[in-house]
MARKOL-158058 format. One record per residue (C-alpha): y, z, x; residue in one letter. Coordinates in steps of 0.25 Angstrom, whole numbers. Example, Ala and Ser with C-alpha at 12.3 -4.5 7.8 and 13.67 -1.06 7.14 Angstrom:
// MARKOL-158058
+-------+-------+-------+------+
: north :    up :  east : rest :
+-------+-------+-------+------+
:   -18 :    31 :    49 :    A :
:    -4 :    29 :    55 :    S :
+-------+-------+-------+------+
// end
This chain:
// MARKOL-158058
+-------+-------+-------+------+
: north :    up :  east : rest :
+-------+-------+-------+------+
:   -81 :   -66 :   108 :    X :
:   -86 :   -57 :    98 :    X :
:   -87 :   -41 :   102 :    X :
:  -102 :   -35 :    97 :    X :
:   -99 :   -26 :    82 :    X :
:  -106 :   -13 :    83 :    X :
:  -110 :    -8 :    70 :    X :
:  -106 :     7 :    67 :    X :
:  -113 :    17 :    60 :    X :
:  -103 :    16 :    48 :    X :
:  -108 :     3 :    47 :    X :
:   -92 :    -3 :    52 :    X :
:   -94 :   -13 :    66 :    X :
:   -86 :    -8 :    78 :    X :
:   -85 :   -20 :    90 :    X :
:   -91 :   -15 :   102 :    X :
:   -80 :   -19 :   111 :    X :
:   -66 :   -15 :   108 :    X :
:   -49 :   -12 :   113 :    X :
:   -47 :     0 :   117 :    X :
:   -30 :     5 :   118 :    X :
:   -33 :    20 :   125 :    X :
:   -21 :    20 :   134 :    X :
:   -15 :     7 :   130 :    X :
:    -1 :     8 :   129 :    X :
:     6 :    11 :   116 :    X :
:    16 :    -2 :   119 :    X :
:     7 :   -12 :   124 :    X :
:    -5 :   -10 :   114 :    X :
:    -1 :   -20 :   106 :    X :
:    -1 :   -30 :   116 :    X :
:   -14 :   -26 :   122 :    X :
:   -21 :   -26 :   109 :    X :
:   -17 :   -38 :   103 :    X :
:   -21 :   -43 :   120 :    X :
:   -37 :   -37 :   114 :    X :
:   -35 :   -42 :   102 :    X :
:   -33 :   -55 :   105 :    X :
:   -44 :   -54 :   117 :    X :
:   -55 :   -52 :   105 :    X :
:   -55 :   -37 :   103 :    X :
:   -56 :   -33 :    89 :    X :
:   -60 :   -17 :    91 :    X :
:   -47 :    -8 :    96 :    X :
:   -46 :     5 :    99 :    X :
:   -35 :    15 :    98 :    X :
:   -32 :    29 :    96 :    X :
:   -20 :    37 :    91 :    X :
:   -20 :    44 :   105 :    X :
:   -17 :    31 :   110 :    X :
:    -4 :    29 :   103 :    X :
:    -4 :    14 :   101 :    X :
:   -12 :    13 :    89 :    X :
:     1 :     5 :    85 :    X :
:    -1 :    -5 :    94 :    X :
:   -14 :    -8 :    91 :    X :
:   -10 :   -10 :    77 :    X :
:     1 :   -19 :    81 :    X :
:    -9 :   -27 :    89 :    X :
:   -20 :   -28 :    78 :    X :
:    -8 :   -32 :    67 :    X :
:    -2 :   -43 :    77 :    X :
:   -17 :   -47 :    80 :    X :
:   -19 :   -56 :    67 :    X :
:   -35 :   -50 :    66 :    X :
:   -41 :   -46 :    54 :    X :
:   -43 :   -32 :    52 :    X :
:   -56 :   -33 :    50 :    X :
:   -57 :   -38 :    63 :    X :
:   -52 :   -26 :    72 :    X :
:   -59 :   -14 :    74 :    X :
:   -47 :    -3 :    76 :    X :
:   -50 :    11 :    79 :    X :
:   -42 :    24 :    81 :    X :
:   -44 :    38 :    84 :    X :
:   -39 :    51 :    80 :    X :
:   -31 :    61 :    91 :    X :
:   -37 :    74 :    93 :    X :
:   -24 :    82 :    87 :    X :
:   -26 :    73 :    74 :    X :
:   -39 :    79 :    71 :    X :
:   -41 :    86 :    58 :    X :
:   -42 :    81 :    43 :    X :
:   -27 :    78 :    41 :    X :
:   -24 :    75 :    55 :    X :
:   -33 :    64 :    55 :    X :
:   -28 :    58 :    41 :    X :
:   -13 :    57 :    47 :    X :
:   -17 :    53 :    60 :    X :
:   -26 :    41 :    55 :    X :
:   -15 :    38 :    46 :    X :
:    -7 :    36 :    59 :    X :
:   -16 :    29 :    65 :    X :
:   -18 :    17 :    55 :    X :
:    -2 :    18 :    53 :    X :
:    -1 :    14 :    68 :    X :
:   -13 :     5 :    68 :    X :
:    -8 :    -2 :    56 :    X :
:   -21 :    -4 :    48 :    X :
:   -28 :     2 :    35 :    X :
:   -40 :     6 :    41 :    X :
:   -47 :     8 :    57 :    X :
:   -61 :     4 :    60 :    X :
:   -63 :    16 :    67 :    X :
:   -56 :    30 :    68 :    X :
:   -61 :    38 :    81 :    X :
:   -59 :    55 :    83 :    X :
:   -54 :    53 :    96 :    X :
:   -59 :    66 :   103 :    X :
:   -69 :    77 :    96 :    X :
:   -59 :    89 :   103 :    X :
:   -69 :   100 :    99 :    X :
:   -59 :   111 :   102 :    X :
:   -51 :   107 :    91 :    X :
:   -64 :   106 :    82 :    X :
:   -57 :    97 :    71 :    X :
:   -68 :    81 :    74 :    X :
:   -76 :    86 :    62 :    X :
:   -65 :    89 :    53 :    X :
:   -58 :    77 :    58 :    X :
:   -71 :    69 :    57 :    X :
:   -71 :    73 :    42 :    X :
:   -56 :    65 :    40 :    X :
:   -62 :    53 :    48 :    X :
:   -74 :    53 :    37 :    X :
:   -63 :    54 :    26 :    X :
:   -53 :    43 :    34 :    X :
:   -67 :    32 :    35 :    X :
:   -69 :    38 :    19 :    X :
:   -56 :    32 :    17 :    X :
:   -57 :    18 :    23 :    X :
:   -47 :    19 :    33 :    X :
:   -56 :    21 :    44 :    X :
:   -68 :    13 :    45 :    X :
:   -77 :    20 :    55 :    X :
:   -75 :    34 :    60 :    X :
:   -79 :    38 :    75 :    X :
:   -74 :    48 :    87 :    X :
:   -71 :    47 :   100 :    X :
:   -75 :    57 :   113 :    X :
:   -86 :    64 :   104 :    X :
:   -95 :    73 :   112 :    X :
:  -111 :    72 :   106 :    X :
:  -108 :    86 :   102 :    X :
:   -97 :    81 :    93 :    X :
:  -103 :    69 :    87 :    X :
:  -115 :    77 :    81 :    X :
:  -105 :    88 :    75 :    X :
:   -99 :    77 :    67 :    X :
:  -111 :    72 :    65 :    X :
:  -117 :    85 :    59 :    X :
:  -103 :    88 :    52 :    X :
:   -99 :    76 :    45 :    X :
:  -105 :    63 :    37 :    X :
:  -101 :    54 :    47 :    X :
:  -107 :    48 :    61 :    X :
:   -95 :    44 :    70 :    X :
:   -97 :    29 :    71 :    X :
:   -93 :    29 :    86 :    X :
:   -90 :    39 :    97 :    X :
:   -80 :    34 :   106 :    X :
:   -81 :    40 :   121 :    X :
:   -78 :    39 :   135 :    X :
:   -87 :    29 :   140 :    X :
:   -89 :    22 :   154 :    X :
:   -99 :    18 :   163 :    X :
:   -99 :    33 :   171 :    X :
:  -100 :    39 :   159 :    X :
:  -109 :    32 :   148 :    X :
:  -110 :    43 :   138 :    X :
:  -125 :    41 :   137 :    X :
:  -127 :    52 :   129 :    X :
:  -115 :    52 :   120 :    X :
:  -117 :    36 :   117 :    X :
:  -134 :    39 :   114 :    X :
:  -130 :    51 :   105 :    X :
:  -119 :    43 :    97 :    X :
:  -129 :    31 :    95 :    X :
:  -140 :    42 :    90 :    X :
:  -129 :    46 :    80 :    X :
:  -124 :    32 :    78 :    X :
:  -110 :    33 :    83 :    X :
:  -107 :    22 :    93 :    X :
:  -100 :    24 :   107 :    X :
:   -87 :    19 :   109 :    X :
:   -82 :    19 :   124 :    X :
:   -68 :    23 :   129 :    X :
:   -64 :    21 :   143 :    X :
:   -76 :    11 :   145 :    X :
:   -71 :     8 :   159 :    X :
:   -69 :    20 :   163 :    X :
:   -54 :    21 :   164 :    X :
:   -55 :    18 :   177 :    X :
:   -58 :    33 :   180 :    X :
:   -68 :    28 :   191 :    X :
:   -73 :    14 :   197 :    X :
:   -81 :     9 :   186 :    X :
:   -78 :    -4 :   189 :    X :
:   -83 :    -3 :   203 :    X :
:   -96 :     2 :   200 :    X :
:  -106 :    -5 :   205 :    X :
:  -114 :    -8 :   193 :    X :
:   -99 :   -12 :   186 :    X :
:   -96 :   -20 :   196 :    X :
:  -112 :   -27 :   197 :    X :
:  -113 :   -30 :   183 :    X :
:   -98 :   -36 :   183 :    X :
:  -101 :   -45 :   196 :    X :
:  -114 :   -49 :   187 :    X :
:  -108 :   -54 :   176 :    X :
:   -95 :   -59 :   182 :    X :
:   -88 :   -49 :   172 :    X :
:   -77 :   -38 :   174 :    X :
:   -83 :   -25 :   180 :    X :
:   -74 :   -18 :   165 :    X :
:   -82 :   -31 :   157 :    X :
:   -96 :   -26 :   163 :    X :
:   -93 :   -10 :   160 :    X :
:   -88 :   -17 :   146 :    X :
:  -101 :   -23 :   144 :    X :
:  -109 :   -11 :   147 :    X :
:  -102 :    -4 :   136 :    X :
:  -104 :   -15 :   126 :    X :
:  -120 :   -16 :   131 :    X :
:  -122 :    -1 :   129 :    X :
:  -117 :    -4 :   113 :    X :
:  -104 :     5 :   118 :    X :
:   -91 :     1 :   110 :    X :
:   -82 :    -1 :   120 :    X :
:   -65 :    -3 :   122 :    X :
:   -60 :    -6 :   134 :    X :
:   -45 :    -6 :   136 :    X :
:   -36 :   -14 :   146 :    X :
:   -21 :   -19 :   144 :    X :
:   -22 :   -31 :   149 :    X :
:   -26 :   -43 :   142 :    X :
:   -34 :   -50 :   151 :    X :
:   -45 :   -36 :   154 :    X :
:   -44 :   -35 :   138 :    X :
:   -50 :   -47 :   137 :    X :
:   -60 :   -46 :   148 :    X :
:   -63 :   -32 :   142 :    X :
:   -67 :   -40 :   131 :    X :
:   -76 :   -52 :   138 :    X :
:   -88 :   -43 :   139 :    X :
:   -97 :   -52 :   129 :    X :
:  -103 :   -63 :   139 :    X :
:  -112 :   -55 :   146 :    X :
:  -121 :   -44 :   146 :    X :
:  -124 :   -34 :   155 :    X :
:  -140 :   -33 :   162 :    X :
:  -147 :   -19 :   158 :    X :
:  -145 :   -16 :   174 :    X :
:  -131 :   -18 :   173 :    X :
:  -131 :   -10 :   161 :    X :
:  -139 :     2 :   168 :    X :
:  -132 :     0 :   181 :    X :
:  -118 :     4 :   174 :    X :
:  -124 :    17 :   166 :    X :
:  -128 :    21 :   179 :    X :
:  -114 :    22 :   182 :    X :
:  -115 :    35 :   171 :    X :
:  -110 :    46 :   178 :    X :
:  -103 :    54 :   166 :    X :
:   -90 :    52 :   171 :    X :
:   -81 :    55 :   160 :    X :
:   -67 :    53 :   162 :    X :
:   -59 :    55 :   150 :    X :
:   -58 :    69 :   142 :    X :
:   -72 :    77 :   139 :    X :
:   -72 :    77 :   123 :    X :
:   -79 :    92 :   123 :    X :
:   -69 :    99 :   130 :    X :
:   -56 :    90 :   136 :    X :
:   -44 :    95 :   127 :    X :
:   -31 :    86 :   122 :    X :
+-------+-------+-------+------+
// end
């Protein structure tokens, strides 16, 4: 099964369909990626927050794949922001990792009362510069934050990483990004089961219609809109379901039925004022 390659606008390919580890245990992380690696995945997605960087390591050391053919990413924690603090903390991060170099390294949140994402975009420039980083992005970025980097620096993020869900589709955010070519990445693509999105109706129609899982169709959906998407799951068996969404394809009413689920439900922390 081979997982579409989205070409960046660094010119470094991304596969649309990734692992992601938010919330996975520190202790069983290895288990479960080695579980997605063996399924097929080749894209994973950690962050220092998450605190098992180390066992993604472990996994992708055991695993027996060429580097070449894993896309890793991590991402910087708000108190690391700043020029030093990034150096030490990427340094940390590739120490736990246990590689040369990520394909991707992510600001995790803007945190505009601390002001430092344009300073610390600046040591993410320098870190890409160095070769240790192949392609630079962030994480939570408002519009309002993407153009200040923009306007501040020489560098467009190659991807914006944001809440994304069916009840809340970031329109908006995902047409301003393409305009400025920085792709959308989705976290919590299934909504985190903060409401019933697999018992919506036009979930559950398109599911029945294709004889598929209800997270398989919402998966879809993502992968159809150009979205790169991770879903995440400890157990083996919905990893590799999660990962099965390549033999069939959604109608455009299907498609339309589930953005009119869009009712910008946001369910995680609001990047312009939520402090932590």
């Amino acid at each position: 099964m081979t997982v579409p390659l989205i070409t960046l606008n660094d010119g470094h390919t991304i596969p649309q369909l990734g692992f992601g580890v938010y919330k996975v245990d520190p202790i069983q992380t290895e288990r479960i990626v080695t579980d997605a690696l063996e399924v097929g995945y080749r894209h994973i997605d950690t962050a220092a927050l998450y605190q098992n960087e180390e066992g993604v390591g472990a996994a992708i050391a055991s695993s027996g794949i060429p580097r070449e053919e894993l896309f890793v990413t991590t991402k910087l924690w708000n108190s690391d922001q700043g020029t030093q603090s990034v150096f030490d903390a990427f340094d940390a991060s590739v120490e736990k990792l246990g590689l040369d170099y990520v394909d991707l390294y992510l600001i995790h949140w803007p945190r505009p009362d601390l002001d430092r994402y344009v300073e610390t975009w600046h040591a993410f420039e320098q870190l890409r510069d160095s070769g240790r980083v192949r392609s630079i992005g962030v994480s939570n970025f408002q519009r309002g934050h993407l153009e200040r980097l923009v306007a501040e620096s020489d560098t467009v993020p190659a991807v914006n990483q944001i809440e994304l869900h069916p009840a809340f589709a970031q329109v908006e955010l995902r047409e301003f990004g393409e305009s400025i070519g920085v792709r959308t990445e989705s976290w919590g693509p299934l909504g985190q089961g903060r409401y019933d999105l697999f018992g919506e109706p036009a979930v559950a129609a398109a599911a029945q219609a294709h004889g598929v899982s209800p997270a398989q169709a919402v998966i879809r959906w993502h992968l159809q809109h150009g979205i790169i998407v991770f879903p995440k799951s400890n157990a083996r068996e919905r990893i590799a379901e999660n990962f099965d969404v390549f033999g069939f394809e959604l109608t455009a009413d299907e498609v339309a039925a589930i953005d009119a689920i869009d009712r910008g439900q946001r369910g995680g922390p609001n990047p312009d004022t939520d402090v932590f």
